[in-house]
C-alpha positions as CSV (number, residue, x, y, z in Angstrom):
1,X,-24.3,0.4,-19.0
2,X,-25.6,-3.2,-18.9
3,X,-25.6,-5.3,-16.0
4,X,-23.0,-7.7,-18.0
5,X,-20.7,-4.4,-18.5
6,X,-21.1,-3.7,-14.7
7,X,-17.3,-5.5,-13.8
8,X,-15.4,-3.6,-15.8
9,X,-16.5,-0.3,-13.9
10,X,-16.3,-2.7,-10.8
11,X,-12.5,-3.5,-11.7
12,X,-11.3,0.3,-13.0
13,X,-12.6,1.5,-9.4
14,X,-11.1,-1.5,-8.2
15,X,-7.6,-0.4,-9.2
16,X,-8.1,3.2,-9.2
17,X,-9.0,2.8,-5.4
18,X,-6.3,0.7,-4.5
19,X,-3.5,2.6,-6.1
20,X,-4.7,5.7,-4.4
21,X,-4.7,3.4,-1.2
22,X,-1.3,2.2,-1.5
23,X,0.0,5.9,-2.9
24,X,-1.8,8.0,-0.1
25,X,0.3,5.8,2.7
26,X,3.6,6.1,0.7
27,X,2.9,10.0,0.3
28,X,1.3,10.1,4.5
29,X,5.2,8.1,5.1
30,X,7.2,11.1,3.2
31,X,5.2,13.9,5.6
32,X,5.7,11.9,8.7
33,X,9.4,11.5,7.1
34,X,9.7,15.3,6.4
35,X,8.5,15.7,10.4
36,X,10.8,13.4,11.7
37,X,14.0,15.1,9.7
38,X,13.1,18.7,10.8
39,X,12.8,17.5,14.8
40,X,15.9,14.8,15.1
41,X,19.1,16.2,14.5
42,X,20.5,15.0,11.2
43,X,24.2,13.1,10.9
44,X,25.9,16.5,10.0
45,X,24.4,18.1,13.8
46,X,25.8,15.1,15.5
47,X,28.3,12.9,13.7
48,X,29.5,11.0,16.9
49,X,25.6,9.9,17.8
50,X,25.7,7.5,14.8
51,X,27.9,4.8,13.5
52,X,27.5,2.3,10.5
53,X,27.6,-1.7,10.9
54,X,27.0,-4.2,8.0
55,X,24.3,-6.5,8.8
56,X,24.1,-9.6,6.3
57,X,20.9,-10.1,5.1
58,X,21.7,-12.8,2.2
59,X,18.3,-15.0,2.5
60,X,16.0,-12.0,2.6
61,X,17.5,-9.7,0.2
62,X,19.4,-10.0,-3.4
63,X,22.0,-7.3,-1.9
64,X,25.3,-8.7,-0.2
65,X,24.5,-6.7,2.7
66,X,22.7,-3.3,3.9
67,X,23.9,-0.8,6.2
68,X,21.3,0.0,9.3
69,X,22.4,2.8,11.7
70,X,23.6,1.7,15.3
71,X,22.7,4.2,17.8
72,X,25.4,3.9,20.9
73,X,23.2,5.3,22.9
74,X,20.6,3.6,22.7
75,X,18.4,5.4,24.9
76,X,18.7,8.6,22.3
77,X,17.4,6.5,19.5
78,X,14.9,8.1,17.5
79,X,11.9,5.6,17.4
80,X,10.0,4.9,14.0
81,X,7.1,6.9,14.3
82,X,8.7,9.4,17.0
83,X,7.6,12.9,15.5
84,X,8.9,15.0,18.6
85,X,5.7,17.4,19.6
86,X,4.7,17.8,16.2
87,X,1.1,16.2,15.0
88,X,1.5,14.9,11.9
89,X,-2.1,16.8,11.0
90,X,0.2,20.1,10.8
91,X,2.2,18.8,7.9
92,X,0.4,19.2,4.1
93,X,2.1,16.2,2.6
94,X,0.1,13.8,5.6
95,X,-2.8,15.4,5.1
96,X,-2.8,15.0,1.3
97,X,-1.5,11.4,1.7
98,X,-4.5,11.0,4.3
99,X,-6.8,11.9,1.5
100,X,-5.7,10.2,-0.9
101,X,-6.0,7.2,1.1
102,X,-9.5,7.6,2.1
103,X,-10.8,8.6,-1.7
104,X,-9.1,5.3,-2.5
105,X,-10.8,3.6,0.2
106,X,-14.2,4.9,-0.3
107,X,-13.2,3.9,-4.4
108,X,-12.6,0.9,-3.1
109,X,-15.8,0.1,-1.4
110,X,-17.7,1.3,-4.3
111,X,-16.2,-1.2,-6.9
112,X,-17.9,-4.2,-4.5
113,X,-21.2,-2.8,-5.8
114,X,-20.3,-3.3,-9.2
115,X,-18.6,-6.5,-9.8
116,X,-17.8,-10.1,-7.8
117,X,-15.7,-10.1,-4.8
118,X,-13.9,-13.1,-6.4
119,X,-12.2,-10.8,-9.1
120,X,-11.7,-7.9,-7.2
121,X,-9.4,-9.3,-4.4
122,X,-6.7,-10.3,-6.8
123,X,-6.9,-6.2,-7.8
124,X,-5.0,-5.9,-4.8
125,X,-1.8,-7.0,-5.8
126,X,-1.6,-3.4,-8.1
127,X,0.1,-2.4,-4.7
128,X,3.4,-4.1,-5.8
129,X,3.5,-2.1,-8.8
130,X,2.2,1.1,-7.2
131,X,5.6,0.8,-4.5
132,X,8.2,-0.2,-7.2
133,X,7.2,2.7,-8.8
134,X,7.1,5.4,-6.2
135,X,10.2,3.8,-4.5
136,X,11.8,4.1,-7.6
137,X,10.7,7.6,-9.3
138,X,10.2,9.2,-5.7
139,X,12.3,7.7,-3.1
140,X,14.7,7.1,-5.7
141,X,15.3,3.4,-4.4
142,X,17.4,0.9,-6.3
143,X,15.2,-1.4,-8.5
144,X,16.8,-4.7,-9.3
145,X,15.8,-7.3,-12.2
146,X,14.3,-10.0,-9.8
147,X,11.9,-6.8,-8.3
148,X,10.7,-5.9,-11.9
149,X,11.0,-10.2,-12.6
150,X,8.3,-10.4,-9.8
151,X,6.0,-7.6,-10.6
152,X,5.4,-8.2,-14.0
153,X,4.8,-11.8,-12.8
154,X,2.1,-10.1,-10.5
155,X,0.9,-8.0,-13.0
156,X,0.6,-11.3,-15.4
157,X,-1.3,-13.1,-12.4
158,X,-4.0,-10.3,-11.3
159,X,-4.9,-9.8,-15.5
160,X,-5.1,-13.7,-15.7
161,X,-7.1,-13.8,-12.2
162,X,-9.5,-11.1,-13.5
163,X,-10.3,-12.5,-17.4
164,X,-11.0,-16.1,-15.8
165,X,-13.0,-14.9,-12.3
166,X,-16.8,-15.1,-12.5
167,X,-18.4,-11.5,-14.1
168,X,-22.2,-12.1,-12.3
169,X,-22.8,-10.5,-9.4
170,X,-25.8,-11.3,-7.4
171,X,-29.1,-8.9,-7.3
172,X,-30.7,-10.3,-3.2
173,X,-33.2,-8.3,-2.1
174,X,-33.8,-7.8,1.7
175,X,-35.7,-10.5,2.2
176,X,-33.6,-13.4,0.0
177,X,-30.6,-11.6,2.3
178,X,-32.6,-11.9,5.5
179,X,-33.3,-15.9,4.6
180,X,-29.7,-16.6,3.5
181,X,-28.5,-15.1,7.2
182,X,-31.3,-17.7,9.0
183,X,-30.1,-20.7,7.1
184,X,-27.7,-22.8,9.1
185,X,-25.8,-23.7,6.2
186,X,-25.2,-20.8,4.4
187,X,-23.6,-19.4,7.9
């Protein structure tokens, strides 16, 4: 492969390492979910722990309003990441979400070698479309027009970002490195 060809292995590592990224902490989120379910009593155990109050959220969602569980005992409530005595490391879905995300990560780091920083940073928008598609296919989550509106503008933006960013990297060698990091200006 030539040195001109270089980006495009750059960018597919690029976006292969930062969907795995993005789908390795949904997938570590369902095994610390499935932890969480199996050590706090679910709604059916207790029904008279929990209540539901609408909470308006108008300028920060497109929905009228969401429902969010009120604990009345507030001192009972289950905290995000509470997991009870369980480590997450015992449950298969973290683990497999852990390594996912650190393959992406390492995926991630190796695209730098092969094409401009400049290009690759936009790459990292892919996350948007990475979580409207497990939230909807997975989670099951309610997509609405102005979510897919706004991810095929993101989608529109990283491709336009990427054919327009510069596609030379730069070949230093210790010492042009070693004079860059002694110049005042280039600091």
């Amino acid at each position: 492969m030539s040195s001109n060809e270089n980006w495009v292995l750059g960018v597919t590592l690029g976006l292969l390492g930062s969907i795995a990224i993005n789908t390795g902490n949904n997938i570590q989120s369902l095994g610390l979910k499935s932890i969480r379910e199996k050590v706090v009593p679910s709604e059916k155990d207790s029904p008279s722990r929990k209540t539901s109050k609408r909470y308006s959220l108008s300028l920060l969602s497109p929905t009228k309003s969401q429902i969010a569980p009120s604990y009345e005992d507030e001192g009972s409530a289950p905290h995000v990441g509470d997991v009870g005595d369980r480590s997450p490391i015992g449950s298969i879905i973290w683990l497999l979400g852990t390594f996912i995300f650190v393959s992406g990560s390492l995926l991630n780091f190796a695209s730098y070698a092969f094409a401009a920083q400049s290009m690759l940073a936009s790459l990292e928008s892919v996350q948007f479309v990475t979580n409207l598609l497990f939230g909807k296919f997975l989670l099951g989550a309610q997509v609405t027009r102005a979510m897919f509106g706004g991810t095929f503008l993101t989608v529109v933006g990283t491709v336009l970002a990427v054919q327009f960013s510069s596609k030379e990297t730069l070949d230093l060698n210790t010492n042009e490195m070693k004079m860059l990091y002694c110049n005042p200006a280039y600091l």
